[in-house]
N, C-alpha and C positions, 0 to 999 in steps of 0.2 A: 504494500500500500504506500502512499507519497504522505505525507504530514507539510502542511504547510504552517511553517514559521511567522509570525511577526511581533515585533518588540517594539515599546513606548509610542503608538501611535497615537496619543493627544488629543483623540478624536472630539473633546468638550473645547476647542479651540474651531471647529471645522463646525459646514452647514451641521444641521442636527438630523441630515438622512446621510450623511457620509458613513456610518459604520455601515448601512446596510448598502451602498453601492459600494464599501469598499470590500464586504464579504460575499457580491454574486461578485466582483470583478476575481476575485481569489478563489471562488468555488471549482472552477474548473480544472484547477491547477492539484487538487490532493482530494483524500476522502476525510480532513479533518483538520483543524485549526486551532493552532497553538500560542497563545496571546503571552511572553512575559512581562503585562504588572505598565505601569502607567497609561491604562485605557481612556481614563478621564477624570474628572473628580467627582467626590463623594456623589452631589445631587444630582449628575448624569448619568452614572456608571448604570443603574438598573434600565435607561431605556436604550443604553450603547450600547452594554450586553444582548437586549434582546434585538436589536437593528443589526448586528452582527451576525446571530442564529438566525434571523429571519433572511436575511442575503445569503450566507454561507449554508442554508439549508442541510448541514451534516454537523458530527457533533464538530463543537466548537469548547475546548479548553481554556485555561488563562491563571494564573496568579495576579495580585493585587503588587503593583510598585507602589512607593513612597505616593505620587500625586494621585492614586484614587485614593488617597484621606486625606485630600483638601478639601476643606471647607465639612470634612466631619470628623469621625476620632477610630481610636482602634476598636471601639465598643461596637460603633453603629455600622460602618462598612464591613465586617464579616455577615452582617444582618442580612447586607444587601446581595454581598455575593453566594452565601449559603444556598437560596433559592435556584441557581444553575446548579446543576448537572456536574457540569465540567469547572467545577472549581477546584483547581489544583490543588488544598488544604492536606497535605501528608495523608493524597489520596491514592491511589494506584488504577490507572485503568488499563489493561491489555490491549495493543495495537496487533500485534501476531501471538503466535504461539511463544515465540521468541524473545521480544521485545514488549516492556512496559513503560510507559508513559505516568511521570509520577511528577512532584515537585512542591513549593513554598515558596510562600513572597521570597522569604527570607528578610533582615534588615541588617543597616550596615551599623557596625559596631564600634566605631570611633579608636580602633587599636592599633591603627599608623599613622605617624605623623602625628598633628598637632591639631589637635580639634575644634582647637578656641580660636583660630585665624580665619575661617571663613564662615558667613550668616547664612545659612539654608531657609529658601522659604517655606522648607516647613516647618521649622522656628515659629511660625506666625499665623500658618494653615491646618493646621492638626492640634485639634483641641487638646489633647494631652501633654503639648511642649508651649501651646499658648500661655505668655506671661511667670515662665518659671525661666531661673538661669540657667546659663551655658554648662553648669555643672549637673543640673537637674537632667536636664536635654537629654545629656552624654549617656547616664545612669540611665536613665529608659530606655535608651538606644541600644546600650548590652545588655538588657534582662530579657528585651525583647530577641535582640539577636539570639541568645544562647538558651533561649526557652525552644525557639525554634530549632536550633540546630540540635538539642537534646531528641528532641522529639524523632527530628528527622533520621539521626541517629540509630533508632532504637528500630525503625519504620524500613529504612533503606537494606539493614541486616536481611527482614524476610526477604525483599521481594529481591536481592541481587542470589540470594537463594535460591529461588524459584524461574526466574528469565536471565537467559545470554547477555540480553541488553538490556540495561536501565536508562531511559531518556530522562534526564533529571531537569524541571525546567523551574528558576527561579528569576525574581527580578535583580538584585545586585549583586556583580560578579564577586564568586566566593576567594577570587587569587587575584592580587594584586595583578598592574602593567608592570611591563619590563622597565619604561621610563617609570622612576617614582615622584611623587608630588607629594610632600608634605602638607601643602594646604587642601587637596581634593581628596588625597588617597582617605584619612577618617571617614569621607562621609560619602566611597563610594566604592568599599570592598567591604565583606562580612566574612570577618575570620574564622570567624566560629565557624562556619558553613564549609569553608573550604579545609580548617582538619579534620570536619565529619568525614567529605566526600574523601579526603587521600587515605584517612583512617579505613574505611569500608574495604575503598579500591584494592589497599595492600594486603587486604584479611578474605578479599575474593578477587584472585588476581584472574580467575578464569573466566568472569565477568566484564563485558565490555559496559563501560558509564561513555555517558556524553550530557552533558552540562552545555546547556541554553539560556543566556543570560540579555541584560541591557543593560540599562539607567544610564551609562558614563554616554550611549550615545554613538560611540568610536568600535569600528570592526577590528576584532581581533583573536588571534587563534591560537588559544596556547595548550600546548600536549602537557600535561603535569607527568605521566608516568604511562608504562606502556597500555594503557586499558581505561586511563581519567584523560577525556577530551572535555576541551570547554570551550565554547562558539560566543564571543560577545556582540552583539550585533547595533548593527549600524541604523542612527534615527535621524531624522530630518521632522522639525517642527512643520505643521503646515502640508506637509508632505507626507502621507504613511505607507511604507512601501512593502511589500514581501519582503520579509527577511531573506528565506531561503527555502529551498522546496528539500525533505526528504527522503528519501526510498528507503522504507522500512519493511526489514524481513525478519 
């Protein structure tokens, strides 16, 4: 089967029928669609999802990035996405016999570099970091990171048991760029995430992983180990494009 890819497409910036022409324009291309995480914000995301399903008429996937909780909090946006189907939530759903399709927002945990150099709007957008300080922020940032990555942890064990391939799709990439940024890396890799995924990898070397990620924006392709790939994929505001087409066997 083909799995069609796409990451951070923005779509509460775009007409308010764009999800759904931009999931018949992608329907053709796979038998299923894999959204990593900035689909829109909070008080669009339930009718972008369904404009999405209704154009791409097969199932349709997705985890939650950092801006689908603008303008609401971590309480009310699981609310929202729960109601799908294909909400990635350290769920597991079988593409082949072969291969699983699983994954978590994930969040980035502030643990390179220097956290306190640059203002993120969601500082200001996400009800839970609204009006507390830069130390407050940080401290949410890894409880939330490493609540996830626990979980995923304990989740990832069965299913790299059970299938050849694990498609892992999350929104912030779990492994640092090769260039480092002290002021962007805190607030746009999640560590936690990524010594789950090398942890598993090395404890089921016979299992192929591949990691699907976004947020930073920028394509790029980094092999961690023989059997941990990660695909970062490339977004343009304004513009939502296919990531990338699969063939999954």
């Amino acid at each position: 089967m083909k799995l069609v890819w796409v990451t951070d497409p923005h779509f509460d910036i775009l007409h308010p029928n764009a999800p759904e022409l931009f999931g018949a324009e992608a329907s053709p291309l796979g038998e299923a669609l894999v959204v990593t995480g900035d689909i829109a914000k909070a008080p669009s995301l339930r009718a972008t999802l369904r404009g999405l399903e209704k154009g791409f008429k097969k199932p349709v996937y997705f985890v939650l990035g950092n801006h689908d909780f603008y303008q609401g909090s971590f309480q009310t946006v699981p609310l929202i996405a729960q109601k799908f189907r294909g909400w990635l939530n350290n769920t597991a759903f079988p593409l082949t016999k072969n291969t699983v399709l699983v994954g978590t927002g994930g969040w980035y945990d502030t643990r390179l570099g220097n956290p306190r150099r640059l203002e993120m709007g969601d500082h200001h957008l996400i009800r839970e970091f609204q009006d507390r300080s830069i130390d407050d922020i940080i401290e949410i940032s890894r409880q939330r990171a490493d609540t996830e990555a626990a979980v995923t942890r304990e989740r990832l064990s069965e299913w790299a048991r059970e299938f050849k391939h694990v498609l892992f799709a999350t929104h912030v990439p779990p492994f640092p760029p090769e260039k480092r940024d002290l002021v962007w890396d805190p607030w746009f890799v999640n560590v936690a995430m990524g010594r789950v995924l090398a942890d598993v990898a090395a404890e089921y070397p016979e299992t192929r992983f591949t990691v699907l990620c976004g947020h930073r924006h920028r394509p790029w392709t980094y092999q961690h180990s023989h059997n941990l790939l990660m695909f970062q994929g490339e977004a343009d505001y304004y513009n939502p494009q296919v990531t990338r087409v699969f063939v999954v066997t």
